[in-house]
N, C-alpha and C positions, 0 to 999 in steps of 0.2 A: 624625606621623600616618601612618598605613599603608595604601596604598591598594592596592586588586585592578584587575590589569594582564590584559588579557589578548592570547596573540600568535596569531599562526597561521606556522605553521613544519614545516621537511619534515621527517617524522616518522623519521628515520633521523637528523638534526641531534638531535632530542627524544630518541629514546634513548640518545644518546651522550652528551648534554647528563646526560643523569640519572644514566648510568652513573659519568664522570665526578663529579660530584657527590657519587655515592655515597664512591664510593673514598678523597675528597677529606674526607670528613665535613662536606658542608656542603651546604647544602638549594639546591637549583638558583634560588629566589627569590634567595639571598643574592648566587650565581654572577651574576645575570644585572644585580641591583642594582651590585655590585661594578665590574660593566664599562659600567653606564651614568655612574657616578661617574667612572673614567678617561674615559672617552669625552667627557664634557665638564668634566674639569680643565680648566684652565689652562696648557697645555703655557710649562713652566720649563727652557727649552737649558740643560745643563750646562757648569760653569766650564770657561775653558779654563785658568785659572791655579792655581796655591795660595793660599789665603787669605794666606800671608804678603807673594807678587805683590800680589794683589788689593789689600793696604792701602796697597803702595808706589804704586800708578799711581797718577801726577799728582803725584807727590815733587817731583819736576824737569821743568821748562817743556820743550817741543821747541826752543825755543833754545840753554838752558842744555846742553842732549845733543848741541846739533851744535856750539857751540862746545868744548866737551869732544870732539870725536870730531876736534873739527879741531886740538887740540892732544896730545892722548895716544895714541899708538900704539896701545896694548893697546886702548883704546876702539875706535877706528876697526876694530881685528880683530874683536872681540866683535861690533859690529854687523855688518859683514860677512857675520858667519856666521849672523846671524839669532838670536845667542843670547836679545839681548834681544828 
């Protein structure tokens, strides 16, 4: 259902707002609907990993990795360096 909004706004915003709009082929209701939707998402932070990270974490216990780091060289560098 569609309902009639009305704002009050500085009229130099409103013509740019329309201008814009025009340019864009899209009716300034849709512009202003569009950014009320963003404006109240859900903000969702972006991964820090790859999906194929993401399925591994929690593969291996944080003991099972310090007992590995305390016996493998090449682990011990990898963490180190922060790879993992």
């Amino acid at each position: 259902m569609e309902t009639k909004l009305t704002l009050k706004m500085d009229e130099a915003v409103i013509l740019s707002a329309k201008k814009y709009a025009e340019n864009n082929h899209r009716s300034l209701s849709r512009l202003v609907e569009n950014y009320f939707k963003n404006l109240t998402q859900e903000y969702t932070p972006p991964k820090k990993y790859s999906p194929l990270v993401e399925s591994l974490i929690g593969v291996i216990s944080e003991d099972d990795l310090n007992d590995l780091v305390e016996k493998d060289t090449r682990a011990r560098w990898i963490v180190k360096r922060e790879i993992i």
